[in-house]
C-alpha positions in Angstrom: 13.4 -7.4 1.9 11.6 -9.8 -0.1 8.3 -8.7 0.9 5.7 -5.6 1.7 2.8 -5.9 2.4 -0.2 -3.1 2.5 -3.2 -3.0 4.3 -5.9 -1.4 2.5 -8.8 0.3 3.5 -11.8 1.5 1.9 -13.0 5.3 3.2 -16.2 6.4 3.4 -16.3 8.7 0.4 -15.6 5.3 -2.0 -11.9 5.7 -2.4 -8.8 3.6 -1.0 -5.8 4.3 1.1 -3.3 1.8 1.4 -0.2 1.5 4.1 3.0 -0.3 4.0 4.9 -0.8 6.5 8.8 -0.4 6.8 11.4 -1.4 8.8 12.7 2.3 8.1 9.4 3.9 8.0 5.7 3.4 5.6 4.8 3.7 2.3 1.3 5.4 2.1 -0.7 6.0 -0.8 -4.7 6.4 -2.0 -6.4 5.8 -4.7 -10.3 6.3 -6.2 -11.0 3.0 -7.1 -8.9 -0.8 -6.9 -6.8 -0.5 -10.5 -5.7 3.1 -9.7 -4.8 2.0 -6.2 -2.5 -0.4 -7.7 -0.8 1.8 -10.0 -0.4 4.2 -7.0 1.2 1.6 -4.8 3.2 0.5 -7.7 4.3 4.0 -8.3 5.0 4.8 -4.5 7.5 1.0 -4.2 9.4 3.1 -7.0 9.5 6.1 -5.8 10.3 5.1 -2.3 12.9 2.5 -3.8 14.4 5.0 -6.8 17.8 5.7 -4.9 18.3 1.8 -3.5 16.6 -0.6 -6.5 18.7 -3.4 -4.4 16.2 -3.4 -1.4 12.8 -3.5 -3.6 10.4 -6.2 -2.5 10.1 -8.9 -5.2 6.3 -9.2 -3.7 4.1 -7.0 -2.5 1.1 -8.3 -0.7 -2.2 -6.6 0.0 -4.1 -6.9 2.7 -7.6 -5.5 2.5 -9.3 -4.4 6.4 -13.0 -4.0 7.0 -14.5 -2.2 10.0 -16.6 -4.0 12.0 -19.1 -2.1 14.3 -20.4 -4.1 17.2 -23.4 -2.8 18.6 
């Protein structure tokens, strides 16, 4: 796998939650603002990675949703 990608949404309360996707299952993690979002996604790919380093993603994309409401 050469990429993951995240999609990121913002929750009411001001803080972040960002999923990943897997062939093998997801990668989810939250953070309270943008940079500590990163690190947490950074620290989750390790994590989730620590016992096959040969499958990490050399990119990780991240894909930021917004909630429309239509009324």
């Amino acid at each position: 796998m050469n990429e993951l990608i995240f999609n990121i949404i913002q929750e009411p309360d001001g803080g972040y939650v960002a999923h990943g996707k897997l062939e093998t299952g997801s990668i989810v993690t939250q953070g309270d603002d943008l940079p500590e979002l990163k690190e947490m996604i950074k620290d989750a790919i390790e994590g989730y990675y620590f016992d096959k380093p040969d499958q990490k993603p050399e990119t990780v994309l991240l894909r930021f949703e917004e909630k429309l409401a239509l009324a």
